[in-house]
C-alpha positions in Angstrom: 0.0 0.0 0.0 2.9 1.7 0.7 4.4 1.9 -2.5 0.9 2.0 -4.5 1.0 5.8 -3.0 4.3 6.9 -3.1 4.0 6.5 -7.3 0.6 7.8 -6.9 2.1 11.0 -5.1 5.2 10.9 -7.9 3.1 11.0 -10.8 0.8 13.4 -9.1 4.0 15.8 -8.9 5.8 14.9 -12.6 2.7 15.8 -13.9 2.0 19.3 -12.8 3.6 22.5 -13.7 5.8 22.9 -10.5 8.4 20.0 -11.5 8.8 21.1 -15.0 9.6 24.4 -13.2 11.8 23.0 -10.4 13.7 20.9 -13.7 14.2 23.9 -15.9 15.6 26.3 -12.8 17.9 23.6 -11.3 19.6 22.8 -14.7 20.0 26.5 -15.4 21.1 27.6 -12.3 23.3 24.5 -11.0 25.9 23.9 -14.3 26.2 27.8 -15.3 27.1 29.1 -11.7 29.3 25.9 -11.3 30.8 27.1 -14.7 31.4 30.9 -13.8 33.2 29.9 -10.6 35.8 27.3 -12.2 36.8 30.2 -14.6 36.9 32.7 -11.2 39.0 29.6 -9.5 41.3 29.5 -12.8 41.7 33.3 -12.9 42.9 32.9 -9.1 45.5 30.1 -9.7 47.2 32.3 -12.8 46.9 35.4 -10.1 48.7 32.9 -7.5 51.2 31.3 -10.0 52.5 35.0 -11.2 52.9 36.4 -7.3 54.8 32.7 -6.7 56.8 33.8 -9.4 57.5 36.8 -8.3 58.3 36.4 -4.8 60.8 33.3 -6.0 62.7 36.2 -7.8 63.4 38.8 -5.8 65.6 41.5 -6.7 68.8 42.2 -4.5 67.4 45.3 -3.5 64.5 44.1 -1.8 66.8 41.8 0.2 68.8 44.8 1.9 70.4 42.4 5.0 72.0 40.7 2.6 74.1 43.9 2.0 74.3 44.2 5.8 72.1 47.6 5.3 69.7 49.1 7.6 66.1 47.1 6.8 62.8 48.8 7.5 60.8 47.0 10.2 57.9 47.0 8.0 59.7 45.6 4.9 58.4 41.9 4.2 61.1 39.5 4.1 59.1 36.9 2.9 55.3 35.9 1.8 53.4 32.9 2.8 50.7 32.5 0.2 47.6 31.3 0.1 47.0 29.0 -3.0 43.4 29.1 -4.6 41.4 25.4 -3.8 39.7 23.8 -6.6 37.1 22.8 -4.2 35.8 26.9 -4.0 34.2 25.6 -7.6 31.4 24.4 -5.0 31.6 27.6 -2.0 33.7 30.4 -1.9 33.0 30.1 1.9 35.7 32.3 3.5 38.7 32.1 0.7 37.3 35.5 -1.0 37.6 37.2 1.9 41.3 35.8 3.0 44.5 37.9 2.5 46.4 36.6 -0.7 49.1 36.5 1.5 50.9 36.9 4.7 53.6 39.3 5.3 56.6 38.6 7.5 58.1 41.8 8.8 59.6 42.6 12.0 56.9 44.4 13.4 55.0 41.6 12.6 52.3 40.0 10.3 50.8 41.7 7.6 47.9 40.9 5.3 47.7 40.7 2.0 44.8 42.3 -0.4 41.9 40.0 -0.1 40.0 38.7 -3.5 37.1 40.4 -2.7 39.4 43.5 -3.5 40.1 42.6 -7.1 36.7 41.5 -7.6 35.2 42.6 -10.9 32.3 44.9 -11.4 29.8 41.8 -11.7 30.2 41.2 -8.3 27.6 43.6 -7.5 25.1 41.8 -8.9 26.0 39.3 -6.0 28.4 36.3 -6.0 26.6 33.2 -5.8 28.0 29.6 -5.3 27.0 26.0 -5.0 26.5 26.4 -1.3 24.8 29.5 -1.2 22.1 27.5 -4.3 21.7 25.0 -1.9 21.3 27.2 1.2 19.0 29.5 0.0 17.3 28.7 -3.0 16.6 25.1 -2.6 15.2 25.3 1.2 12.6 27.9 -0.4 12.0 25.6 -3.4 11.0 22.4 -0.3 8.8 24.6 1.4 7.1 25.8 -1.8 7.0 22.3 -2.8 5.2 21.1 0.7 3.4 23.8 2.1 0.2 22.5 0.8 0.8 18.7 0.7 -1.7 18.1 3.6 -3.2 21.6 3.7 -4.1 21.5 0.1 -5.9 18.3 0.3 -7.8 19.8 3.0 -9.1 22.4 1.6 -10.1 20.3 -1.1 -11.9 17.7 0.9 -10.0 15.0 -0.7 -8.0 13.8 2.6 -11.3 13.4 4.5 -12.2 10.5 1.7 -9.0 9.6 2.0 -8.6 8.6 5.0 -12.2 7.4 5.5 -10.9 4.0 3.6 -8.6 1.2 6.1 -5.5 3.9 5.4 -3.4 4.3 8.5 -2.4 8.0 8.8 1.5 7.2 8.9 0.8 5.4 5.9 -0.4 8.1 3.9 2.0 10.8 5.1 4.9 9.1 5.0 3.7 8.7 1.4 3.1 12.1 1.1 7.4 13.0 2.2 8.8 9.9 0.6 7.2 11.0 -2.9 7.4 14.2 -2.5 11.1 14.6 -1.8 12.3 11.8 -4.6 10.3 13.6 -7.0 12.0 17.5 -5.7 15.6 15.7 -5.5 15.6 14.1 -8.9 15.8 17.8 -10.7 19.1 18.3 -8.2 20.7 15.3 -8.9 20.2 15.8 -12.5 21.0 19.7 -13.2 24.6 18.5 -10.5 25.8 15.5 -12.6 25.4 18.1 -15.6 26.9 20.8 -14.1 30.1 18.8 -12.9 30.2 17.0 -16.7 30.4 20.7 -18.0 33.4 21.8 -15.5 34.9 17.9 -15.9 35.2 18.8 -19.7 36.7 22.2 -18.7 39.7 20.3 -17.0 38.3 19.6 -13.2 40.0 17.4 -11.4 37.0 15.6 -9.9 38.8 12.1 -10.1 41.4 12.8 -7.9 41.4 11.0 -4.4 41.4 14.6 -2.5 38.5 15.5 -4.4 35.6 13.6 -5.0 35.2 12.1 -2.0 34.5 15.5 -0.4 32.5 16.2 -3.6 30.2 13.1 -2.7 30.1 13.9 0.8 29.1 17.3 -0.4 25.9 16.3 -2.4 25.0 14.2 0.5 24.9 16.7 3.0 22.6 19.1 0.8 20.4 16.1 0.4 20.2 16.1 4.2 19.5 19.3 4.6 17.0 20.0 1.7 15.1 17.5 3.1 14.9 19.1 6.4 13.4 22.2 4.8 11.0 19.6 3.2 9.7 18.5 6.4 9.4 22.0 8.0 6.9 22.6 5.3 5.2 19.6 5.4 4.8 20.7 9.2 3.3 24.0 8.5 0.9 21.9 5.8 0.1 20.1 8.3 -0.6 23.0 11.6 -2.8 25.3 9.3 -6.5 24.3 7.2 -5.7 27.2 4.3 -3.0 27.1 2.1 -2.6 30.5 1.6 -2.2 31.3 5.5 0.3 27.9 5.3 2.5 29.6 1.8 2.7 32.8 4.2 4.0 30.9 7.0 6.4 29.1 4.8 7.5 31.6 3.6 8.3 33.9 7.2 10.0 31.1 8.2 12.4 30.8 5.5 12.6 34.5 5.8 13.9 33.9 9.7 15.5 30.8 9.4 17.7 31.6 6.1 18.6 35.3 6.1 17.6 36.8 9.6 19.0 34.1 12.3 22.3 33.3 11.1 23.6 36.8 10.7 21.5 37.9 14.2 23.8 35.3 15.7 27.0 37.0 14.6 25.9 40.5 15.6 24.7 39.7 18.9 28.2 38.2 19.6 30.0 41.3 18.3 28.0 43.2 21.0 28.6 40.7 23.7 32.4 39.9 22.9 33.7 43.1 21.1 37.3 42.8 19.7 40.0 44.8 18.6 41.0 44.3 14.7 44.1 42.9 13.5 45.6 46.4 11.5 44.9 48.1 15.4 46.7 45.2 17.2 49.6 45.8 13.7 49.8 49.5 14.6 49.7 48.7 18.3 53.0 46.5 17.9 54.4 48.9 15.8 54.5 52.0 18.0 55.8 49.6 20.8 58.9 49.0 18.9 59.4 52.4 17.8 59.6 53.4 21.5 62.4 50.9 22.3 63.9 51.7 19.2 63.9 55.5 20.0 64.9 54.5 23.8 68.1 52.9 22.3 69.1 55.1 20.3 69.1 57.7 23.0 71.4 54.7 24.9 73.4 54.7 21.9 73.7 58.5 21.7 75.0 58.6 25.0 77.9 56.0 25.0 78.7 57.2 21.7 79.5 60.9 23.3 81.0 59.3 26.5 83.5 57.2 23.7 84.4 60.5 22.1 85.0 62.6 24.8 87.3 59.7 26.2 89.0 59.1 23.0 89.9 62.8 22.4 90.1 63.8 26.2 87.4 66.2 26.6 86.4 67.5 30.3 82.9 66.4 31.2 80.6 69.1 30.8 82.7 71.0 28.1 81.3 72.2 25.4 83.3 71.9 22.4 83.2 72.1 18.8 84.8 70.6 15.5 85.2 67.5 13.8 85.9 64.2 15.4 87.2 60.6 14.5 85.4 57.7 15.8 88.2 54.4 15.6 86.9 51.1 15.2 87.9 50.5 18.5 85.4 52.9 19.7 82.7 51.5 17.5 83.4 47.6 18.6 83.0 48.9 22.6 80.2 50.9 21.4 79.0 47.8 20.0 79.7 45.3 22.8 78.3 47.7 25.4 75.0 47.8 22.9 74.5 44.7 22.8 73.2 43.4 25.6 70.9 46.3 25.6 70.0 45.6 22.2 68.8 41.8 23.2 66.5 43.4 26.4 64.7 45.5 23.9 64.4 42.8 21.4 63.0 40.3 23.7 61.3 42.9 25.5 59.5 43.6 22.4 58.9 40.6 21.8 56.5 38.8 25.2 54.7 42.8 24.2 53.3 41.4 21.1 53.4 38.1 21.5 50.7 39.3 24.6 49.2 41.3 22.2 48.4 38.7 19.6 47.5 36.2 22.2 45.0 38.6 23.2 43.8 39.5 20.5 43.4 35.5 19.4 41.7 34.7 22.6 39.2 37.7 21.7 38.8 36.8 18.0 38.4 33.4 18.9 35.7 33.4 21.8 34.1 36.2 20.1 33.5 34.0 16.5 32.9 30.7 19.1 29.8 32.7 20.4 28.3 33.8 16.8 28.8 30.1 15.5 26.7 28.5 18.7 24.2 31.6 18.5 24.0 30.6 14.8 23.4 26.9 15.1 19.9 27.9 16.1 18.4 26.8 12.5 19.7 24.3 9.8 21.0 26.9 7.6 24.5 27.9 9.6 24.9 24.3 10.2 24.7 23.1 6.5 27.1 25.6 5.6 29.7 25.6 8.3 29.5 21.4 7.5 29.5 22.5 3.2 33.0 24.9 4.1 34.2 23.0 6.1 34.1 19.8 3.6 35.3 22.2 0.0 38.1 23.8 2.3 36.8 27.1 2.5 35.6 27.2 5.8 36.8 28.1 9.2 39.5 25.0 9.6 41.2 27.1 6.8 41.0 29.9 8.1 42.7 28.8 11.0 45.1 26.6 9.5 45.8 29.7 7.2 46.7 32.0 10.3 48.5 29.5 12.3 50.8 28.3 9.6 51.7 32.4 9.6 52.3 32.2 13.3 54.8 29.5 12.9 56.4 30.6 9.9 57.1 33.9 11.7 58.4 32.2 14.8 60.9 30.5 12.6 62.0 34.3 10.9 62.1 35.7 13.7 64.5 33.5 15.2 66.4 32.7 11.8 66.8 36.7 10.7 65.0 39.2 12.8 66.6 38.4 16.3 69.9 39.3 14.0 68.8 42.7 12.6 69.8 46.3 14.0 68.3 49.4 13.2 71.6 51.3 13.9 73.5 53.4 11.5 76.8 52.8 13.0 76.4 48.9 13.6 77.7 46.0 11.2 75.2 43.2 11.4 76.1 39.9 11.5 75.1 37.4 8.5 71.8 37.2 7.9 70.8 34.3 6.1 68.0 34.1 3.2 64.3 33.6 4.8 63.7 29.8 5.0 61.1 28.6 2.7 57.3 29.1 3.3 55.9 25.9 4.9 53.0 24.4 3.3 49.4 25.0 4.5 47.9 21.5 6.1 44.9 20.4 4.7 42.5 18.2 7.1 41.2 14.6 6.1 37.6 14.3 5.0 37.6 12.0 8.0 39.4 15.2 10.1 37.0 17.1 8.4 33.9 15.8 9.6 35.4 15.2 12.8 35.4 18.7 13.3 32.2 19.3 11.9 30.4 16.3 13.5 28.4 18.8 16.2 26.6 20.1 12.7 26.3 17.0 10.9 24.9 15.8 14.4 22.5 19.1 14.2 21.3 18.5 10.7 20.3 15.1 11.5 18.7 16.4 14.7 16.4 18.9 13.1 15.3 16.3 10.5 14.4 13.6 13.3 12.6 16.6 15.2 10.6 17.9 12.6 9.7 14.5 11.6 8.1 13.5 15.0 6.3 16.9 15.4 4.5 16.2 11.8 3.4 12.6 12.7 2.3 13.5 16.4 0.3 16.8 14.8 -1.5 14.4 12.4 -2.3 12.0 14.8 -4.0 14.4 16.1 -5.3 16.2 13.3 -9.0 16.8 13.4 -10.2 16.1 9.6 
């Protein structure tokens, strides 16, 4: 009996006007935005390529220790950069709004021109992604497609004969979601296998073992969660007699649950956790070394006076004028008085912003902790943190990306910038070449989902919810 009306609730559905809709808009919209973002992703690996290039061949002059010259604290020394993922074909997630790079300077880590900075002009009409499809688009098409599934037959009067025959009432509604969601999932499974033949024929690499495995995983997880928005409207068919009053309510829930919550979430934890930015915590740093850098040259000043006036016999406290020669001698006790003061300051400077970065980390971090719980309120924030997360665009790279910076400037800093002097009069010891960039770790799909598993866990939550609250309503339900 089962099966007799699941086809008789597919046919129902092929038939009518809203699948040949649903078909045409999934296999327009799917391929060509998957297209337009694996030319964006191409443009981004030439972009990354040429500044590879470029930082591999860097002039002499932009390597000033080498000729044992006075180097800017704010020059960069070297770039760790982050490389385009073919996976942001699926979701841009966070990568758009990374730097390109990371500077290594000695007043720290800079950041790099974001994508979003280069963007062209089309990207006012809004950027959209596979993710974002899914996310918004699709969880309006469900409740569109369900809000009068039970509703609809009320008004009609054909669930009253209905269930007047020896038809159990989880029967004919889990007829009623089974059918209805092959039927809606058959135009998204069609318009993605077409839209990833079109960018496999470009020259995706959707065979390799990195990638189509989180590809799979992917497709799986927007199943999941377009078939929570399913139930939520078969839920609202189900809680209201008028289909109009049920397409309202559909609708001012998607409203909430798509666009309104998720970003609500951030902003209340922006006012509950505010933070400092990163170019204020940069500027910070930097004024802190220009005090200890002023301090010892005032140091410097005044054993460099003491040296003279002992070298050419002047009375302390005599003022005298003309021209005076400084021996090496002078300069080497200068030097070897200097440096001991010299390593104060520069680990001095050092616990200051290593405090200040921790602090602000600690900030950032409990601060973006907050907005991700506070977000986690509806399906939405949790199928995309899980969708990020899964094409590398998410918040593990974002950390990854930052952390890899940290350690690659803990290894400068000890390699080169513990070595450098600002001083005029000072000859710096070899400095060697900064050590090669280290590579930015990618997580397992298996890591992956690890850290994801609280909204993988969610997803399946809401659908298991929203499930029993439709089958305890119609129990229930007064026909």
């Amino acid at each position: 009996m089962l099966m007799t009306l699941i086809r008789k609730e597919i046919m129902h559905h092929i038939l009518s006007a809203r699948f040949v809709a649903l078909l045409v808009m999934c296999i327009l919209l799917i391929p060509l935005n998957l297209h337009i973002n694996y030319h964006h992703y191409l443009k981004r690996q030439v972009d990354y390529q040429e500044t590879l290039k470029d930082e591999n061949n860097k002039d002499s002059a932009d390597q000033p220790w080498k000729q044992r010259k006075i180097t800017d604290p704010n020059l960069e020394v070297s770039k760790l950069l982050l490389k385009p993922t073919p996976l942001s074909v699926f979701a841009t997630g966070l990568e758009s709004a990374l730097p390109s790079y990371l500077g290594m300077t000695r007043n720290g880590i800079t950041r790099g021109e974001a994508a979003l900075s280069t963007a062209p002009i089309a990207f006012l009409l809004g950027h959209l992604d596979f993710v974002f499809v899914v996310s918004t688009v699709f969880s309006l098409l469900a409740l569109l497609f369900t809000f009068d599934a039970v509703a609809g037959e009320r008004e009609a009067g054909t669930l009253r004969i209905t269930l007047a025959n020896a038809l159990p009432r989880d029967v004919f509604l889990w007829s009623k979601l089974i059918g209805g969601y092959l039927v809606f999932i058959v135009p998204f499974l069609i318009s993605l296998i077409i839209g990833l033949l079109v960018i496999v024929w470009q020259g995706f690499p959707l065979a390799e073992p990195a990638i189509f495995p989180r590809v799979l995983g992917l497709g799986l997880v927007s199943l999941l969660y377009i078939g929570v928005f399913f139930i939520i409207g078969a839920v609202i068919s189900i809680y209201f007699d008028s289909s109009k009053t049920a397409l309202i309510v559909a609708f001012t829930v998607w409203v909430f649950a798509v666009l309104i919550l998720p970003r609500v979430g951030f902003l209340a934890a922006q006012i509950v956790a505010p933070t400092s930015t990163a170019e204020s915590v940069y500027r910070e740093k930097a004024a802190q070394r220009a005090e200890l850098h002023a301090a010892l040259e005032m140091k410097r000043g005044e054993i460099l006076g003491r040296l003279i006036r002992e070298a050419n016999a002047i009375p302390q406290g005599k003022n005298t004028t003309g021209v005076f020669q400084i021996g090496s001698d002078s300069l080497d006790k200068m030097n070897e008085e200097m440096a001991p003061l010299e390593e104060e300051a520069r680990v001095k400077y050092r616990d200051l912003a290593t405090q200040l970065d921790r602090r602000y980390q600690q900030a950032r971090k409990y601060q973006d902790e907050l907005g991700i719980n506070f977000s986690r309120i509806t399906p939405t924030s949790s199928f995309i943190f899980l969708a990020t997360d899964a094409t590398q665009t998410g918040q593990v790279k974002r950390n990854t990306y930052f952390q890899t910076g940290t350690r690659y400037y803990e290894v400068l800093d000890a390699e080169m910038f513990s070595k450098m002097s600002e001083a005029a009069l000072v000859e710096t010891e070899e400095i060697p070449s900064p050590s090669t960039p280290p590579p930015i770790k990618e997580l397992t799909l298996e890591e992956t989902f690890q850290h994801a598993a609280i909204d993988l866990l969610l997803l399946c939550f809401f659908a298991i919810v929203f499930t029993t609250v439709a089958f305890l309503k119609f129990f229930r339900l007064d026909i």
